[in-house]
C-alpha positions as CSV (number, residue, x, y, z in Angstrom):
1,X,98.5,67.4,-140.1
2,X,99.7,66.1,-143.2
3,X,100.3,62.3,-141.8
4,X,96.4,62.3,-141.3
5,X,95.8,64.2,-144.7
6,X,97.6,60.9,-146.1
7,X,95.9,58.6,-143.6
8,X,92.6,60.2,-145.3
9,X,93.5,59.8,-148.6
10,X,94.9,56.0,-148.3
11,X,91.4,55.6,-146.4
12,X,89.8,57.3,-149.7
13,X,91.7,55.3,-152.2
14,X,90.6,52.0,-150.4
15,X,87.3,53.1,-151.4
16,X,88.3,52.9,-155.1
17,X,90.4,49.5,-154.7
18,X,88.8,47.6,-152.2
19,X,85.2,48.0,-152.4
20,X,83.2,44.6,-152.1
21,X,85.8,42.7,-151.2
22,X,84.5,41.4,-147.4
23,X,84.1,37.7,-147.0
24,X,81.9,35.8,-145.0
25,X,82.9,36.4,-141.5
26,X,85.0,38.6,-141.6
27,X,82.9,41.2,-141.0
28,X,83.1,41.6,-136.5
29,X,83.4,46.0,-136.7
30,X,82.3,46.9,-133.7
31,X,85.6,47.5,-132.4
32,X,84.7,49.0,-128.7
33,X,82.2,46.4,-128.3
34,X,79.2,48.4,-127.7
35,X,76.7,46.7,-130.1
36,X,77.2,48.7,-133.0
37,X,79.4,49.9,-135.6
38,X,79.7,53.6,-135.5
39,X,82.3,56.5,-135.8
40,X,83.7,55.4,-132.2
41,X,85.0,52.5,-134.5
42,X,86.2,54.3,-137.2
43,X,88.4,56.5,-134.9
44,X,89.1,53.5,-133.5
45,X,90.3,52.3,-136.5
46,X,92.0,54.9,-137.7
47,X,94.5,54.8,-134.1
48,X,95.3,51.7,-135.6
49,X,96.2,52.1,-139.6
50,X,99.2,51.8,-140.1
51,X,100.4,49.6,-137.3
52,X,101.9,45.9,-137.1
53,X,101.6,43.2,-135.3
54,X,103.8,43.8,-132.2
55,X,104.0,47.3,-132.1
56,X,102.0,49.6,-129.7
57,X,98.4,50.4,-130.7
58,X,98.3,47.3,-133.1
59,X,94.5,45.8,-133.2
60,X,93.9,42.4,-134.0
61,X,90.5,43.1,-134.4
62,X,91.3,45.9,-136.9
63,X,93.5,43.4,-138.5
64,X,90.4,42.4,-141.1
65,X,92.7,40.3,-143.5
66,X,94.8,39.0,-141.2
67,X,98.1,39.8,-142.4
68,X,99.2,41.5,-139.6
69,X,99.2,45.2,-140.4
70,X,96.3,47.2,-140.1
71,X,96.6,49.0,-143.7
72,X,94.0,50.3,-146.6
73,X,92.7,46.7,-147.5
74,X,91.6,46.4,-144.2
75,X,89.6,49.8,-143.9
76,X,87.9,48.7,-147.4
77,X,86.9,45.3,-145.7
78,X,85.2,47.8,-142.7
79,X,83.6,49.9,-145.6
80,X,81.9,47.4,-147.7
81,X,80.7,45.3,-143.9
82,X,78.7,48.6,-143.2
């Protein structure tokens, strides 16, 4: 319970701090593949926060920035494609 109170809130602060800050292209969200960009994908992305490159239940495609971790920046880059 309170590791997804903090997952919340570091998805809640990205709000704040990374709002508008998508580039061109970088905005592929549909994350199950089914045509659209919905709360499948947000759960979806959620299962992924937090993880590295490597490690079990990593995403690439979660991986917005490309830095290899699935973290807060990249959940404001979803936000501000939909």
């Amino acid at each position: 319970m309170i590791l997804r109170l903090t997952a919340k809130a570091l998805i809640m602060a990205s709000l704040v701090l990374f709002a508008g800050t998508a580039m061109a292209g970088d905005c592929n969200t549909d994350l199950n593949g089914d045509g659209a960009t919905n709360e499948a994908d947000v759960t979806i992305f959620q299962s992924a926060l937090g993880k590295s490159s490597g490690e079990e239940g990593f995403l690439a495609a979660a991986d917005l920035n490309g830095d290899g971790t699935v973290t807060a920046a990249d959940y404001g880059i979803f936000l501000s494609c939909n």
